[in-house]
C-alpha positions in Angstrom: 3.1 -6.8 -14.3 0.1 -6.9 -17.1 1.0 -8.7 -20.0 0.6 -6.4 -22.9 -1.3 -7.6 -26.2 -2.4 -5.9 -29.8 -5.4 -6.6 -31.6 -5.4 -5.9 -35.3 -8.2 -5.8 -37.3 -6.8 -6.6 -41.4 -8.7 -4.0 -43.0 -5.0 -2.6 -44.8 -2.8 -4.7 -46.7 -1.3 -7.8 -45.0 2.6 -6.0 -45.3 0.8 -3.8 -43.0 -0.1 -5.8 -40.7 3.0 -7.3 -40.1 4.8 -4.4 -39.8 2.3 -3.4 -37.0 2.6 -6.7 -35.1 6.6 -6.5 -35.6 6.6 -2.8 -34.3 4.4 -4.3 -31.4 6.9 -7.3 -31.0 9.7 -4.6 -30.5 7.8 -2.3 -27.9 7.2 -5.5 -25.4 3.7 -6.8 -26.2 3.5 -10.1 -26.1 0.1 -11.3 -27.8 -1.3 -10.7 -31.0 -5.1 -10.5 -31.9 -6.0 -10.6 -35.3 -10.1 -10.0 -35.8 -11.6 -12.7 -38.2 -14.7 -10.2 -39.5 -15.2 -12.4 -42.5 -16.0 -10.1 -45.7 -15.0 -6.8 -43.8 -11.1 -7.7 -43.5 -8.3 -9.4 -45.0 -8.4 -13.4 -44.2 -7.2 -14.0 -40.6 -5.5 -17.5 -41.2 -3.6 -15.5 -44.3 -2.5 -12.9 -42.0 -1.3 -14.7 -39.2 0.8 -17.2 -41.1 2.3 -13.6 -42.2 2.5 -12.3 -38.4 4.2 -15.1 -37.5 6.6 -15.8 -40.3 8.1 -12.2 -39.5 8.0 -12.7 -35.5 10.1 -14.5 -33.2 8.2 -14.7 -29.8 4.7 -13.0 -30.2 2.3 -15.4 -29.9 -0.4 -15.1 -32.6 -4.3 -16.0 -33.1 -7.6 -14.9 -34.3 -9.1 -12.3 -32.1 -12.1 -14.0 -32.4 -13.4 -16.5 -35.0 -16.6 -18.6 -34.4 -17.9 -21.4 -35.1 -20.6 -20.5 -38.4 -18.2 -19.4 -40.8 -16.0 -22.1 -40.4 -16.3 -25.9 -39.4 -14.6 -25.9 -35.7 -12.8 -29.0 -37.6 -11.4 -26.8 -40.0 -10.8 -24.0 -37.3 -8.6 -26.6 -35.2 -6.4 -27.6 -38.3 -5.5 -24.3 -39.4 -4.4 -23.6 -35.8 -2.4 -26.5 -35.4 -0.9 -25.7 -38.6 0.7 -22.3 -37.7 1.3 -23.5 -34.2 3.7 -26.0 -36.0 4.8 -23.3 -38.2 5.6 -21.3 -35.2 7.3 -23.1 -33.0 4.4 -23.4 -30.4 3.0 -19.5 -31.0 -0.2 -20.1 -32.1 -3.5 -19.9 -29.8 -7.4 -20.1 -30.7 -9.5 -16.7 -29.7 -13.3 -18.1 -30.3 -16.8 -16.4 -30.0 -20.2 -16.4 -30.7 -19.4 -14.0 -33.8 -21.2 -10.7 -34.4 -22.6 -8.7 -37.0 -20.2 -7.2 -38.6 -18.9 -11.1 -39.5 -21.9 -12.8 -39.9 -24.8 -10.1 -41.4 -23.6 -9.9 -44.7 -23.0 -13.9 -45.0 -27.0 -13.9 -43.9 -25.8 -16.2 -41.0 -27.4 -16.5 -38.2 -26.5 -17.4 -34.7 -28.5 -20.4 -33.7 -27.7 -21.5 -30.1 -24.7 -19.5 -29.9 -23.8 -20.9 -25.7 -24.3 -25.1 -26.8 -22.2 -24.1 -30.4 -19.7 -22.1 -28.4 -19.4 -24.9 -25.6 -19.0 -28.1 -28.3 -16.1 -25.9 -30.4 -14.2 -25.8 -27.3 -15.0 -29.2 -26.6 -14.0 -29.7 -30.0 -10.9 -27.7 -30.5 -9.2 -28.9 -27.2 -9.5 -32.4 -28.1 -8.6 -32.9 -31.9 -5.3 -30.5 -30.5 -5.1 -33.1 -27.9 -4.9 -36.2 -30.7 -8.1 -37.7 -29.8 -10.5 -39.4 -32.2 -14.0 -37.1 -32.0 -17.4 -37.5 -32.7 -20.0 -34.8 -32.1 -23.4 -33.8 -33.2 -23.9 -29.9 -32.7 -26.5 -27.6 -33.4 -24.3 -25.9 -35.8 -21.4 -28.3 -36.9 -20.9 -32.0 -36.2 -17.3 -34.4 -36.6 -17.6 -38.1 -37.6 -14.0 -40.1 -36.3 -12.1 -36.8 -36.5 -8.8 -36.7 -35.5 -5.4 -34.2 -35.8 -2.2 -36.0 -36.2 -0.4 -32.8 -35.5 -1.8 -30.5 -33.3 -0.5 -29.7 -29.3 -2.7 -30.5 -26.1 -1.9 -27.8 -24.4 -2.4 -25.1 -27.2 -5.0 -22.6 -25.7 -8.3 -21.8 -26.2 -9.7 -18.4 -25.4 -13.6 -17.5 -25.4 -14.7 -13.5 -25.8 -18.0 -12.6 -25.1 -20.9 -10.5 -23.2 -23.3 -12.3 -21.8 -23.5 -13.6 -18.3 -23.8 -17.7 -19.4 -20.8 -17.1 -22.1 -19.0 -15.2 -19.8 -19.3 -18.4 -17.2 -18.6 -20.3 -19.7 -15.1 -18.9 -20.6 -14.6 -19.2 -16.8 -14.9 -22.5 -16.8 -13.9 -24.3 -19.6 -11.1 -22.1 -21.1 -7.6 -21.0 -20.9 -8.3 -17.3 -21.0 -11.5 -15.0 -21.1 -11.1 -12.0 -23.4 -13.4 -8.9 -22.2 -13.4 -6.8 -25.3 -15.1 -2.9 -24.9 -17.0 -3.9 -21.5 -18.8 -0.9 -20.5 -16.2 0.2 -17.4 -18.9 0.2 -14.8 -20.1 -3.2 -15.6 -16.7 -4.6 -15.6 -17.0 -6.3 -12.0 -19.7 -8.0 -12.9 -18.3 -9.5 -15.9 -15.2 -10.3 -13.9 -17.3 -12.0 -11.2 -19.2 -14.1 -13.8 -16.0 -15.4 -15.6 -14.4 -15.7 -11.7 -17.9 -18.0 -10.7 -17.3 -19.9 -13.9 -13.5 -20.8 -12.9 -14.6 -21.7 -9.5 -17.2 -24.1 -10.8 -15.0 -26.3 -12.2 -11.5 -25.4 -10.5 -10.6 -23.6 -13.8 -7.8 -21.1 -13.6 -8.3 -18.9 -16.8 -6.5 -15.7 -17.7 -8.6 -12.3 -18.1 -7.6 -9.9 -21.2 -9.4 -6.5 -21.0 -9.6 -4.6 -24.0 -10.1 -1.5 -25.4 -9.1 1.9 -27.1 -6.9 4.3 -25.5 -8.4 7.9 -26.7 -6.1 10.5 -26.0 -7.2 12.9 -29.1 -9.9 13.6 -31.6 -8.8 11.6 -34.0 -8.4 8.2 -32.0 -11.9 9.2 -30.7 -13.6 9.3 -34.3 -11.7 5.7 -35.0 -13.3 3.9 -32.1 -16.7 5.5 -32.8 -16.5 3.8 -35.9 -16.1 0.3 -34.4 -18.4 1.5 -31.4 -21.5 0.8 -33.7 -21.3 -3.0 -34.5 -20.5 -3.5 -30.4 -23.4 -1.1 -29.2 -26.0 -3.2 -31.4 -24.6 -6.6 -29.9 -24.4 -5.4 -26.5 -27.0 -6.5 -23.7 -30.2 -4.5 -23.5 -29.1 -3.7 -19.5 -26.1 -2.3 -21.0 -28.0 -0.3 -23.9 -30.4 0.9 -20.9 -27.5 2.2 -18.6 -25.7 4.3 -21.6 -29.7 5.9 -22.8 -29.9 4.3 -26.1 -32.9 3.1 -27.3 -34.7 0.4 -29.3 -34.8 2.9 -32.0 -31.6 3.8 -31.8 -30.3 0.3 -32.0 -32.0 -0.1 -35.3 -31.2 2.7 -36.8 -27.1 1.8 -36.2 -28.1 -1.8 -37.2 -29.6 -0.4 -40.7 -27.1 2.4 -41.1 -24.4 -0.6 -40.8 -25.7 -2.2 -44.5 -24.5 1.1 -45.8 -21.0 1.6 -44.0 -19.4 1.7 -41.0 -19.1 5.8 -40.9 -22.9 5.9 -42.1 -23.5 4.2 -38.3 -21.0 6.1 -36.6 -23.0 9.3 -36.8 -25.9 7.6 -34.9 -23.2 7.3 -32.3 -22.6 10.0 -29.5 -19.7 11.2 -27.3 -21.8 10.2 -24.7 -21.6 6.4 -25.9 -18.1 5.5 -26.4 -16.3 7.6 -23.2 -17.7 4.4 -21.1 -16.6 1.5 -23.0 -12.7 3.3 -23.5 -9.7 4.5 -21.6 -9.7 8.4 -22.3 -8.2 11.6 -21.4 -4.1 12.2 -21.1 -1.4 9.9 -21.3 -1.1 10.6 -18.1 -4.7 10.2 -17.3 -5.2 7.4 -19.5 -2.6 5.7 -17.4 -4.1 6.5 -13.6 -7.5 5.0 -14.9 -6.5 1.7 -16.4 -3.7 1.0 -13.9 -6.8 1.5 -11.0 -9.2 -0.7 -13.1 -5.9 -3.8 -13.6 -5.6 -3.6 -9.7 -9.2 -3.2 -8.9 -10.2 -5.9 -11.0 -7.2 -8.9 -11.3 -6.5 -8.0 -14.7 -3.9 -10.4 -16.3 -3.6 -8.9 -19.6 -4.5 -5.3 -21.4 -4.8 -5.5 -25.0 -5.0 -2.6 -27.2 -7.2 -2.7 -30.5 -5.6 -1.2 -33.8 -8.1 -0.4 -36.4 -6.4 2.6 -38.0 -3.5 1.1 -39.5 -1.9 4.5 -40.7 -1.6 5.6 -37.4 -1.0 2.1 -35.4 2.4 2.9 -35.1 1.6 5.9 -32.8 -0.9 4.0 -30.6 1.4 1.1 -29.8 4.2 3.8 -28.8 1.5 5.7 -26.6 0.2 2.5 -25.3 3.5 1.0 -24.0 4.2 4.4 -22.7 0.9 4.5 -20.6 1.7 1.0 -19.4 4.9 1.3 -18.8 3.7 4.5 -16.0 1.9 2.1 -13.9 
């Protein structure tokens, strides 16, 4: 059986958030995501301490953080420290980071593979005690060490491209495949899968993405559709019709707002990066793509917090038909 997950990006109040990953607790999921999108959200650290304060067995980490807006150093202790809060329920999501994080901290992504690669490298052994030093192109450790952290906490890599995505395969605990556009998803499968074999890696595979079954989940998801369109590979951006042009506009229209982008954003965009139709349908279509694929885990991503509530309920339901 798919595990069932929740990602929650903290744009509402942190009580809110917690009431959404308790309500998710209750319905069966068993994961919880929290985006670290820098200026645009609450602080993730802030809100999982929260999470996982008022949960007893979800396990909780950021859905993803990177390795530019914080030291890796830094990353590791904070994740050590709530997995000691927890009880062992803590886990590290990491990226490249995109540009709804890192634009309006005029960051840029200098070798995003290498800085990935060494924050792994990083990460897994300052949990593991070790003593580190490193020289990175983004961050570097002098005789670093963790007196508290857990070998075997895990270390999940999201991304797109086809070196990340090999990457993840072969160095992490998990690969998360966030809004992949559903046509593609083999291949990004197959790149994660030549990744694990590499090395003799057994990782995990998370898809995610929205479940639309109305209007008004549709017009959520466009929202969050423009930051993911503009970081997407040109092949991708090709296959779906939109342009150079079009790329920039969303990429300018994003300095404004998020709904200023969305209307540079057609139908015609989103229906293949999301799960869409009725419950029913909804549930035929990502039960064929977990069983065509060797999906371990389907996580579901809450960005309207009014109505999270309502998505988990439907989301469990359209799991629990397969």
């Amino acid at each position: 059986m798919v595990r069932r997950s929740v990602n929650l990006i903290p744009k509402a109040p942190v009580s809110v958030m917690v009431d959404l990953a308790v309500a998710a607790e209750q319905l069966g999921f068993e994961r919880c995501w929290v985006y670290d999108e820098g200026l645009a959200t609450r602080d993730v650290y802030i809100t999982m301490a929260a999470i996982l304060l008022a949960t007893n067995r979800l396990k909780v980490g950021p859905g993803v953080t990177n390795a530019y807006t914080r030291h890796p150093g830094q990353t590791a202790a904070a994740i050590a420290s709530l997995d000691e809060l927890s009880g062992g329920r803590a886990f590290l999501g990491l990226g490249a980071g995109g540009s709804l994080t890192l634009d309006p901290l005029a960051i840029g992504r200098d070798r995003p593979l290498e800085t990935v690669r060494q924050a792994i490298v990083a990460c897994r052994s300052l949990f593991a005690g070790a003593t580190v030093d490193m020289d990175g192109p983004g961050f570097s450790l002098r005789a670093a060490s963790l007196d508290y952290g857990r070998p075997d906490i895990e270390i999940w890599l999201a991304g797109r491209g086809p070196r990340m995505l090999d990457l993840g395969g072969a160095a992490a605990d998990g690969v998360m495949l966030d809004f992949i556009h559903k046509p593609s998803l083999g291949d990004y499968v197959g790149r994660v899968r030549a990744g694990a074999e590499r090395t003799g890696n057994r990782p995990g595979i998370c898809y995610s993405t929205m479940i639309v079954t109305n209007q008004r989940a549709l017009e959520v998801v466009r929202l969050h559709m423009t930051y993911r369109l503009v970081d997407s590979p040109p092949a991708i951006r090709e296959a779906i019709g939109m342009s150079d042009h079009d790329s920039g506009l969303i990429r300018a229209a994003l300095s404004d707002s998020l709904e200023a982008a969305a209307h540079h954003v057609p139908d015609e965009w989103v229906f293949p990066f999301v799960i869409s139709g009725t419950e029913e349908e909804c549930a035929t279509e990502l039960s064929d793509l977990i069983d065509a694929h060797g999906l371990d885990e389907f996580m579901i991503a809450v960005f309207d917090a009014d109505h999270g509530g309502d998505l988990l309920e439907a989301t469990a339901r359209v799991l629990g038909a397969r």
